[in-house]
N, C-alpha and C positions, 0 to 999 in steps of 0.2 A: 837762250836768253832767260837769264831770272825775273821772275814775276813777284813785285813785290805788293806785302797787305797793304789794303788802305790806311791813311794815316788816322790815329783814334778822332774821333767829333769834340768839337770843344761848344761851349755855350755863353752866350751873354744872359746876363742875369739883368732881367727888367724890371726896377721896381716902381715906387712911384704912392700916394696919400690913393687910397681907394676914391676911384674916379677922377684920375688922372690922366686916363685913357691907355693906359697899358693894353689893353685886349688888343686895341683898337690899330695901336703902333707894330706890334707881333703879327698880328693878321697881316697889314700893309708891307713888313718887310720880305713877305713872299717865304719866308723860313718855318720846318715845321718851328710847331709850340707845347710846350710843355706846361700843363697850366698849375702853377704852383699851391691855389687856392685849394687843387683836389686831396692834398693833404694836412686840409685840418682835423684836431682833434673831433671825434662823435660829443653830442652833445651832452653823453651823460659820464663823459670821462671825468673822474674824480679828481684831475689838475686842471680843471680849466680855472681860468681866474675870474676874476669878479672885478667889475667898475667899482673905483673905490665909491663907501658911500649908498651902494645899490645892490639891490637882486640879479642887474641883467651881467650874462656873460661879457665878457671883456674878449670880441672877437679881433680884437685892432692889435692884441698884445699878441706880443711872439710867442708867449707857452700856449694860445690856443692852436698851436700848426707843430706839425709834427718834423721837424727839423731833419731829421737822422734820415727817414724814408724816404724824405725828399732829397736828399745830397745822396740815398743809395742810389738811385731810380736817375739821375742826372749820370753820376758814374759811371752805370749799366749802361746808360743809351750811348754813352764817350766811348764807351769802350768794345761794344755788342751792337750798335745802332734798336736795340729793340729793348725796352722795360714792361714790365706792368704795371700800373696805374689805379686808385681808387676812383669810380666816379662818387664826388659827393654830389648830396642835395643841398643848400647852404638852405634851403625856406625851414627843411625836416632837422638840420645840423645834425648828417649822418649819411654814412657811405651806404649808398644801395647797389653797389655790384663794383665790379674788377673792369678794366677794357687792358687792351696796347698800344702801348704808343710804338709803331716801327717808321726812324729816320732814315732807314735803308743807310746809304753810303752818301749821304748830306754830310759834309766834315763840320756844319754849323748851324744848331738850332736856338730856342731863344726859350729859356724859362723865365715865364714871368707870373709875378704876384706881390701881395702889398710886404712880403716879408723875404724878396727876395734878396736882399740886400744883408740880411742875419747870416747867408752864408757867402759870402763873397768869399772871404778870408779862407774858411775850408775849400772852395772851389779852384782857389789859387795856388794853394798847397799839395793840393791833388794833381797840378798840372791842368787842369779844362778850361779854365776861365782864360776868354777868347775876352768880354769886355764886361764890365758893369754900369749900367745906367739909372738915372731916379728921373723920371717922368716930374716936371713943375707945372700947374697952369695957374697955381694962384687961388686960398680959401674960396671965395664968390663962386668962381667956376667949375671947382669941381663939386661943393656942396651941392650945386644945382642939379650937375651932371649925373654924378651920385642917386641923388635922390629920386629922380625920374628913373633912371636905371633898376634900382632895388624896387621900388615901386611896381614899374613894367614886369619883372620878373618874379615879381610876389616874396621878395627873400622873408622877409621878413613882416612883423605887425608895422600899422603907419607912425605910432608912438614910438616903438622901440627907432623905427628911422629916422625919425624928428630927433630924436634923447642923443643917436647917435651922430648923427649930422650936425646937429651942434656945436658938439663934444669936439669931434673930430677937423670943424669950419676952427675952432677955437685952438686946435693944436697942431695945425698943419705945417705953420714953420718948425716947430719941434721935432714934430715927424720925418720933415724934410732936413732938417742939421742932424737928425741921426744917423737918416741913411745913406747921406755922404761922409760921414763921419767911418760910417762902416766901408767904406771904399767906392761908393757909386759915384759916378759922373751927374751935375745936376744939368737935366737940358730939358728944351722941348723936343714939339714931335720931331720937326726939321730935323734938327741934328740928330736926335737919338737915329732916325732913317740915315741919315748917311753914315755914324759911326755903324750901325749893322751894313747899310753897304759893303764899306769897308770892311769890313771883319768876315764878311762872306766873301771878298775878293781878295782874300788871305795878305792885305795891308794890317802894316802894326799900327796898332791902336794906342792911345796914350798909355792907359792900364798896362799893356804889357811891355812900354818904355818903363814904365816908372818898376815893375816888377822886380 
């Protein structure tokens, strides 16, 4: 009797306006997680961008995150079940060590972060993209959620979270028409949970109707 490999892992890309509850939805769908946030740039990388206007980094824009490492590191675990990973400090804006992520023989795991939606398109092209989704609860809600979060975990000074909270209550439909724009499904938690359901119970998903 021939014994055959496991099939490679594919991944739904979770994105969503920071405090949206993405952590929150990946933890609940019982699936490992890949936390896409761990690859942003240090903070003294000489591309990071600038709020137009201001001194502070522009951590909301896609060239503060490092794109390439993160779509290696998603491939590696599709194809190896095991990568390596940066942990960042987001308070320090700067990688303080390496860990591993091992999904053993999980055929589906879930990376999520506020940019994961920038690579849908390469994730589909490669073959892994199981689904894409964008987390909505609506400016009011997540500003709140947001803020109390960042706060709780010191990321950041309280100015720069007010300056950004703002910014970001103030551009949140933007955010959200780009990143379904970029391929992501818009839902809340409810559904986002039953399409990973789904997609862990190896049912086709709309994304890979439409594919």
């Amino acid at each position: 009797m021939s014994i055959h490999p496991p099939s490679p892992a594919r991944v739904v890309l979770l994105c969503g306006p920071s405090g949206s509850g993405k952590s929150l939805v990946a933890a609940l769908s019982g699936l490992p997680v890949l936390r896409l946030d761990d690859f942003y740039k240090e903070g003294e990388d000489p591309t990071l961008p600038l709020v137009d206007g201001s001194a502070d980094i522009d951590w909301d824009h896609p060239l503060s995150w490092d794109a390439d490492v993160a779509v290696a590191a998603i491939t590696r675990l599709c194809a190896t079940g095991s990568t390596p990973v940066p942990v960042y400090d987001i308070s320090r804006s700067a990688r303080t060590g390496e860990d591993t992520l091992d999904i053993g023989r999980t055929p589906l795991f879930v990376a999520e972060g506020i940019f994961a939606a920038e690579i849908v398109e390469r994730c589909r092209e490669l073959g892994v993209l199981a689904d894409a989704l964008c987390l909505t609860r609506g400016p009011l809600t997540t500003f709140r959620r947001r803020f109390l979060r960042d706060l709780k975990e010191g990321r950041k000074s309280v100015p720069f979270l007010l300056r950004r909270g703002w910014r970001l209550m103030r551009t949140e439909r933007v955010i959200v028409t780009r990143q379904v724009a970029l391929g992501a499904h818009p839902c809340g938690r409810d559904e986002a949970l039953s399409r990973l359901a789904a997609a862990g119970a190896g049912r086709e998903t709309a994304q890979e109707a439409a594919a």
